[in-house]
N, C-alpha and C positions, 0 to 999 in steps of 0.2 A: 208733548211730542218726545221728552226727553225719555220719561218711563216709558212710554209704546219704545223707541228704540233699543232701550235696556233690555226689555221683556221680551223682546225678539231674541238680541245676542244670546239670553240665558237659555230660551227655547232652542236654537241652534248648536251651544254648545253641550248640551244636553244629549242634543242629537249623534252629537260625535262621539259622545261616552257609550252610546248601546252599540252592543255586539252584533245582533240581527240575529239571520238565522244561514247565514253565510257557509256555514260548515255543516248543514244536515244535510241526510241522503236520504230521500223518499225510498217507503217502506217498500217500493217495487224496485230498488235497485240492493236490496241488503238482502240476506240468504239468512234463514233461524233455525240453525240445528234444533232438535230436542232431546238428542240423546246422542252422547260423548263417549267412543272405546278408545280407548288406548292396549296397546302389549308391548313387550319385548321383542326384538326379532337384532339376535346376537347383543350388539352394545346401544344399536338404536332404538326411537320409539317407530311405531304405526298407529295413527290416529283413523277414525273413523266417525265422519260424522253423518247423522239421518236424519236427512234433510226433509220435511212433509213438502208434497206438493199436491195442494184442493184442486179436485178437479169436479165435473158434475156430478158423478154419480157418490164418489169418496175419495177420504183422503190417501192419494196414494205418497210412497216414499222412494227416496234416492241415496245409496250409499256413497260416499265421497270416502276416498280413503286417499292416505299420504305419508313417507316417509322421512325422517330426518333424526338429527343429534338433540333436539328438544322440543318441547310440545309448541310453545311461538315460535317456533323453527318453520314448523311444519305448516301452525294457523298462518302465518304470514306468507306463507308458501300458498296454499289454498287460495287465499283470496287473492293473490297475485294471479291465479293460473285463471279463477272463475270471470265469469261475465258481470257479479257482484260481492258486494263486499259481507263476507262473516261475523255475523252478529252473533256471541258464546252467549250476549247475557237471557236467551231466552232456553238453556239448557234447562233440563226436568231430572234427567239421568245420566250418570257417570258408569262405564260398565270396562273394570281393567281384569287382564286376565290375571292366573293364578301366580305365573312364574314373579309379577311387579307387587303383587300381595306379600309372597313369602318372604322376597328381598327387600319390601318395606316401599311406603309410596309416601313419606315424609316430604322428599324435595318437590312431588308433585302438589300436594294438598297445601303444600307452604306456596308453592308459585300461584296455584287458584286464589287463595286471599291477597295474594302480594298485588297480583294484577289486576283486581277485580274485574276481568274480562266475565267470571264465571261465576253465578250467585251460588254464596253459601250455603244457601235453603236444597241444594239440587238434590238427589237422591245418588247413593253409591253403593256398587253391588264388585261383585266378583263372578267371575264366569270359569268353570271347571274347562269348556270344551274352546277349541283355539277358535279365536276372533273373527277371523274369515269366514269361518264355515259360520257363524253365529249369526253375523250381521247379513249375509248373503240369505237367510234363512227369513230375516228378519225382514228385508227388502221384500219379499216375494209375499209373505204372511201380514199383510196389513187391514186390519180394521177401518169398519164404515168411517168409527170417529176420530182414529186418530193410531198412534200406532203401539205393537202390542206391549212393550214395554213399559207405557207410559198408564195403560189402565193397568197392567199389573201392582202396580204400587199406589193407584188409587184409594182411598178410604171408601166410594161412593161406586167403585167397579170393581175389582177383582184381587183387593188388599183381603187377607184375614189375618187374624192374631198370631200365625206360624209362621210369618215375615216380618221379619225386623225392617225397620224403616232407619236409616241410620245415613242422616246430609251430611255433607264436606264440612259443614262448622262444628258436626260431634266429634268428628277425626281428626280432627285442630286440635279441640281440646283436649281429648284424650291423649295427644302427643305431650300437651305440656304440665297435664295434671297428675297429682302426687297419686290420685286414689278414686279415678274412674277410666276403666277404660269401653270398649265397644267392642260389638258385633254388628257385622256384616252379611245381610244377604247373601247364599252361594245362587247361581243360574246356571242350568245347563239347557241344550234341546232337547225337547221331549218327546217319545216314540208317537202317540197320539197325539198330545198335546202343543204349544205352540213354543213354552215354556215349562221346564220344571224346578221347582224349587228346591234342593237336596238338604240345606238346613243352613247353618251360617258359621259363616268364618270367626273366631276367635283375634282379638286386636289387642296387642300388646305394644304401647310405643311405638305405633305407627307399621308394624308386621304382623304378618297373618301363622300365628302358633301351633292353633289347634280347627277342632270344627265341633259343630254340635246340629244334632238332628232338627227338626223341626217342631218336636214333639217339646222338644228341650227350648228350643227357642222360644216356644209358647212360654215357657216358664220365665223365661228374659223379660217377655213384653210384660207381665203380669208383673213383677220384679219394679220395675221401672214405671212402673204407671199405664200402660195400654191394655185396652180394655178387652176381653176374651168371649167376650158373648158372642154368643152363636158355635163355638167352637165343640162338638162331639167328642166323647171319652166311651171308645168300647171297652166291656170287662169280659169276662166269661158268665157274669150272670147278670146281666144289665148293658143298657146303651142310655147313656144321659146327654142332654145338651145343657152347655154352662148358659145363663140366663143375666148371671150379673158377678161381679167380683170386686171384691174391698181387699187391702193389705192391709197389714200395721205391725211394724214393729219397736222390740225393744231390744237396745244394745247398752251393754257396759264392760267394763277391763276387769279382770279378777285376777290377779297376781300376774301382771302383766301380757293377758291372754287376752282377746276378746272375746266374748261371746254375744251371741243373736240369737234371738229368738225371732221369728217372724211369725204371723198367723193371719191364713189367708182364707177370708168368707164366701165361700160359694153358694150361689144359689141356681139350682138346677133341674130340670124334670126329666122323666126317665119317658123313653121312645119306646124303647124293648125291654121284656126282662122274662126270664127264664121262669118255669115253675116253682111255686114254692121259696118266691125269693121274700125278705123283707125290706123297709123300709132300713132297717139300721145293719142290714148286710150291706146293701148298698152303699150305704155312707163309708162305711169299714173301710170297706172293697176299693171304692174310690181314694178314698184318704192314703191307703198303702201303696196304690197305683203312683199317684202324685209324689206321696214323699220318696217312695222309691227313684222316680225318676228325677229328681231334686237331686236326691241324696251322690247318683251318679253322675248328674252334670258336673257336681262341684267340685269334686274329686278329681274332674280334669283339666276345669280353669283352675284350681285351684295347684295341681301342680305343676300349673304352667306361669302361674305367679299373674293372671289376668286376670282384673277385678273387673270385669263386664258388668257384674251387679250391682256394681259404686257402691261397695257394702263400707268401704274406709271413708267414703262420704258420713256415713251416720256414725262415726267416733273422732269426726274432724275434730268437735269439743272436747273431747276427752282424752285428746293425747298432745303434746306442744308441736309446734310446728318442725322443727328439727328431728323429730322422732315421724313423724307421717313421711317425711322423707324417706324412710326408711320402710313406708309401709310394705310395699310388694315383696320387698326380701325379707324382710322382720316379724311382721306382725302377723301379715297378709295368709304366709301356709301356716301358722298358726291357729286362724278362725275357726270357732266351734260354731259352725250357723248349724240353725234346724229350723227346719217349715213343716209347720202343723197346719192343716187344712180341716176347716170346720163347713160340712156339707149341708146343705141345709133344702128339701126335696120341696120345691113349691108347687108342683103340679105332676101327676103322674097320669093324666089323662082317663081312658075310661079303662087303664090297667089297672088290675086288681091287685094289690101287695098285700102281705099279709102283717098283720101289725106287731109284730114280735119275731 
């Protein structure tokens, strides 16, 4: 009698140690933006959130917008005013305009990790054209599955290798690291289109520097690891599609220089090609294309002191710690990079090339 007694108090006070579920809000009382604008407008912010809502036929959306002196200013404002409460953690996209780029979005990208209202993983872009007219655009133009921003930056819908993919935790890091920085998606509206992509912002320290085309941006993702297949290079005597691509490079300090070599493997078949072309004009032809446009990307992170390429990543061993500090101003416009691109033609269809 004594243990059954015991075993009960223990079961009971057990009882009183669990939490329950006391404090949750069924998923029909919470509201799940999927894509996050922010701007400028004088000293304040303007938040915009787009909100899906399933209906039978598809999903359509709702703009919510709001002003104040800071971004939980504003969310706790929102969910005050709505019928439910604002759930950030199922954000996809972050989309701030130009004028919060160029003066730098450091205290914003630091308050997202601080609060983890907002996941790290989310995607973030820059928009040229003002926020209103964007998102109202936005609102009206909605997809069967979901909305159009969200398969833009899809891998498996409407991503290609001329968009950089670049979440709230690469801009974290980029703030506090010696020797990588980022690029940024630009977005504007597009005359036909729903969306245009113009090419991507340059990230120095948490501001937006410079920009680079899209052509150039291909060259970023390749740079970095992402993968370029499927991507078209017209010449004047040929059209090829990239099929596959490998990097690799080598770096070391020469009287306190650095130098890179990179060399990048392409494999590729040709679509079109002019009369009388060969198999080794073609490769020429493209190789010059490439390094050309290399050659000018770099020229202008490079005098903007923006290592997008994490090229001071690959001589972190080779220089002491105290001196990488010094990278962006020091070392950094000093880099002799070169990219050699070796072509390599796997299929030319039932075009005829001439073998010499």
């Amino acid at each position: 009698m004594t243990k059954y007694v015991v075993k009960v108090f223990v079961m009971a006070a057990v009882l009183l140690l669990l939490n329950g579920c006391w404090d949750n809000k069924d998923i029909n009382h919470r509201v799940m933006p999927v894509v996050l604008g922010i701007s400028k407008v004088d000293q304040d912010f303007k938040v915009y959130l787009q909100i899906p809502n399933p209906s039978d036929e598809k999903i359509k959306t709702r703009i919510v917008e709001e002003s104040g002196q800071s971004i939980n200013e504003i969310i706790s404002k929102i969910s005050t005013n709505m019928e439910s409460q604002v759930d950030l953690l199922h954000i996809k996209v972050i989309v701030v305009d130009e004028q919060i780029a160029k003066e730098g979005f450091n205290k914003i990208i630091s308050a997202f990790l601080r609060s983890r209202d907002i996941p790290s993983k989310a995607l973030f872009a820059v928009c040229e054209d003002d926020l209103d007219e964007f998102f109202a655009q936005m609102e009206e133009n909605t997809s069967a599955e979901g909305t159009v921003l969200l398969d833009y930056f899809e891998k498996d819908a409407g991503w290609t290798p001329q968009v950089a993919l670049t979440r709230v935790w690469h801009l974290y890091r980029s703030m506090y690291s010696l020797t990588h920085d980022v690029a940024v998606p630009l977005l504007k509206l597009g005359n036909s289109l729903k969306v245009e992509q113009t090419g991507s912002g340059v990230i120095k320290e948490g501001k937006m520097v410079s920009k680079i085309n899209p052509k150039e941006t291909l060259l970023y993702n390749a740079f970095n690891g992402e993968s370029t297949q499927g991507i078209i290079e017209v010449m004047d005597i040929a059209t090829v599609k990239i099929l596959d691509d490998s990097i690799r490079h080598r770096s070391q300090v020469i009287g306190g220089r650095p130098e890179l070599l990179t060399t990048v493997y392409l494999k590729v078949t040709v679509l079109e090609v002019e009369k009388d072309t060969s198999e080794e004009m073609i490769k020429k032809k493209l190789s010059k294309q490439l390094e050309n446009r290399f050659n000018t990307m770099f020229a202008n992170i490079q005098q903007k002191e923006s290592d997008i390429l994490a090229i001071g990543q690959l001589f972190r061993d080779q220089l002491p710690r105290e001196e990488l500090k010094q990278w962006r101003s020091k070392y950094y416009p000093r880099v002799n990079a070169t990219m050699d691109f070796k072509v390599d033609i796997q299929n030319s269809g039932i075009l005829k090339l001439k073998t010499n």
